[in-house]
Rosetta silent file (secondary structure, phi, psi, omega in degrees, C-alpha in Angstrom):
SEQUENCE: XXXXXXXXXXXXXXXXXXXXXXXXXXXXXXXXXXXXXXXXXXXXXXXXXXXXXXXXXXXXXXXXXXXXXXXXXXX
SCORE:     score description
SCORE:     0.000 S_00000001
   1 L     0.000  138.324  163.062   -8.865    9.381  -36.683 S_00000001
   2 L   108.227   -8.750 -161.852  -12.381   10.342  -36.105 S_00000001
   3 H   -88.453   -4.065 -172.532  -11.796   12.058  -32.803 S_00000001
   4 H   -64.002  -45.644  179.123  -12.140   15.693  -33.949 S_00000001
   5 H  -115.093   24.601  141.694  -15.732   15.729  -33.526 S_00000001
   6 H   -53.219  -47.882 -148.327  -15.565   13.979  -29.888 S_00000001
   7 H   -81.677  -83.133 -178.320  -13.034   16.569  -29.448 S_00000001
   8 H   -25.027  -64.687  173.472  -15.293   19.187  -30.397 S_00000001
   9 H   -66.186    2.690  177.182  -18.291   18.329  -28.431 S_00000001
  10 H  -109.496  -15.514  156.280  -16.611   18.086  -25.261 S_00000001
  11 H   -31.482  -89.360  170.413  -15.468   21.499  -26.192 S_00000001
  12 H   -33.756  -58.372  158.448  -18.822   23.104  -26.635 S_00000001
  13 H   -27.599  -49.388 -134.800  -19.455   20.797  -23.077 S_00000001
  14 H  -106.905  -41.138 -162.680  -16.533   22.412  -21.432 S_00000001
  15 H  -108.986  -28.462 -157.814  -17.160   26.068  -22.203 S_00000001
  16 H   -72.151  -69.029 -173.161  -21.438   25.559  -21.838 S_00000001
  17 L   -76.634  -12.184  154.305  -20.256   24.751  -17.903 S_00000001
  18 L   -89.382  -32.187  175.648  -17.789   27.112  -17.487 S_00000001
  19 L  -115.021   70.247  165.755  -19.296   30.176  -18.535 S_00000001
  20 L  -122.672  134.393 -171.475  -23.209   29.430  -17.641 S_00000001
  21 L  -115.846  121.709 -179.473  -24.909   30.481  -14.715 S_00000001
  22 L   -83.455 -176.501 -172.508  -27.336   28.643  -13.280 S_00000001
  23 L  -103.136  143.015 -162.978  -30.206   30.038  -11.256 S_00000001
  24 L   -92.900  148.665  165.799  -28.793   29.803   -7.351 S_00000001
  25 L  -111.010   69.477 -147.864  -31.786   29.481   -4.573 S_00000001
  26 L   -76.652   17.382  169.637  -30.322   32.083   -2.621 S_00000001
  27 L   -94.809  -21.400 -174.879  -32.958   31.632    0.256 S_00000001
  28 H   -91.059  -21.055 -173.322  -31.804   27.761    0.627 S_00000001
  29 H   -96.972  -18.975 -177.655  -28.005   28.984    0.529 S_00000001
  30 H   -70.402  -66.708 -179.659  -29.021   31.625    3.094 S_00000001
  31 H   -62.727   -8.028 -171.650  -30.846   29.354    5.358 S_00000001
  32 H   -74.727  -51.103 -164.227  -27.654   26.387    4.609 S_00000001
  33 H   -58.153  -55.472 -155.161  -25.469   29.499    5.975 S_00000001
  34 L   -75.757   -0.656  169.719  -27.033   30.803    8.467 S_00000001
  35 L    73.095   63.266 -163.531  -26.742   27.545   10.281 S_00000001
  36 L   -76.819 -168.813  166.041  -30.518   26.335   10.916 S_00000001
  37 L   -64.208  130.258 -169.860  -31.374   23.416   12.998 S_00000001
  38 L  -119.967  154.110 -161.356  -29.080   20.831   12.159 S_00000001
  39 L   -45.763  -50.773 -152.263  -29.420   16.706   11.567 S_00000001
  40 L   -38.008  147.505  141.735  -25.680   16.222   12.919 S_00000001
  41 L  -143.267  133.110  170.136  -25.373   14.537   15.961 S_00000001
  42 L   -16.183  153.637  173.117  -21.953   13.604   17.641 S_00000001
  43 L   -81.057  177.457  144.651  -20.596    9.816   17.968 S_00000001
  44 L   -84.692  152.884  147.722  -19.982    8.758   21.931 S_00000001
  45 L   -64.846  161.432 -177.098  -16.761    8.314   22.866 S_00000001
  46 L  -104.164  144.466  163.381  -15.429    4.552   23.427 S_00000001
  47 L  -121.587   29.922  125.919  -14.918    3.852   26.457 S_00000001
  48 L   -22.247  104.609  167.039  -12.712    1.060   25.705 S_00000001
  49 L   -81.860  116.860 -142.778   -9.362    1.079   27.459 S_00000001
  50 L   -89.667  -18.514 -163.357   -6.698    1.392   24.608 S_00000001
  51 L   -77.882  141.173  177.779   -3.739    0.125   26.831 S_00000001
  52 H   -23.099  -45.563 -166.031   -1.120   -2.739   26.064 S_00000001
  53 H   -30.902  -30.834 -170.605   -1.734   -4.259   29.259 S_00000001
  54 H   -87.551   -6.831 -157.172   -4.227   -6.936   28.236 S_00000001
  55 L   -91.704  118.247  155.304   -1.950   -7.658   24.629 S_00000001
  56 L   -59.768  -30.481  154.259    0.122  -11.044   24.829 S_00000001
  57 L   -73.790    1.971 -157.826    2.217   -9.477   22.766 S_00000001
  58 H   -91.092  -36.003 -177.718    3.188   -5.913   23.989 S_00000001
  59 H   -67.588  -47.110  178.714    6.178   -6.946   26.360 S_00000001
  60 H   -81.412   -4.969  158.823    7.988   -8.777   23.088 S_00000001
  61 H  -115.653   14.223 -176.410    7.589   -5.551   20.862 S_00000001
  62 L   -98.524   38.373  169.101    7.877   -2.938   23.458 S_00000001
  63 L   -78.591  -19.498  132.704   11.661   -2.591   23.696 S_00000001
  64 L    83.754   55.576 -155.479   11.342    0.791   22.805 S_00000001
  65 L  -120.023  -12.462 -174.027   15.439    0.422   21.932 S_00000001
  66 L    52.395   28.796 -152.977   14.577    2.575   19.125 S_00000001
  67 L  -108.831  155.832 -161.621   17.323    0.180   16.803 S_00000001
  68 L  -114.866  106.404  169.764   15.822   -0.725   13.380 S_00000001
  69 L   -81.665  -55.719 -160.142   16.252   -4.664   13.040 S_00000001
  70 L   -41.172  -32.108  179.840   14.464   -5.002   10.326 S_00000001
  71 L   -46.176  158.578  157.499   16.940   -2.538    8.173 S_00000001
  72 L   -66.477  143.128  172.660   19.426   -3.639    5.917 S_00000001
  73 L   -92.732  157.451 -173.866   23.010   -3.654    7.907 S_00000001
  74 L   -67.405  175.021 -157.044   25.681   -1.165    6.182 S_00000001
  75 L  -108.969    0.000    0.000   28.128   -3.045    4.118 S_00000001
């Protein structure tokens, strides 16, 4: 109960931004387009060596056996 004229006004909401046009600045969407001087500037690369070698661990999961222990065994 009561929701009818919630209902309503989100109507009236609903249709005001769908069919309304707003006024566009089509010299700021021109210059966005045309690709002016831009802010952006790339990260660096890491130059961080990614490989197992240094991991205390990589020789006891690297059996590469491709076998699923962890699965349930069939029945």
């Amino acid at each position: 109960m009561g929701r009818g004229r919630a209902k309503a006004k989100q109507t009236r909401v609903a249709r005001e931004l769908k069919y309304s046009s707003p006024n566009t600045d089509l010299s700021a969407l021109q210059k966005e387009l045309t690709g002016g001087p831009s802010s952006y500037t790339a990260p660096a690369r890491a130059t961080t060596d990614d490989d197992d070698d240094d991991d205390e661990y990589a020789d006891r999961w690297a059996d590469g056996d491709g076998d699923d222990d962890w699965a349930a065994s069939p029945r």
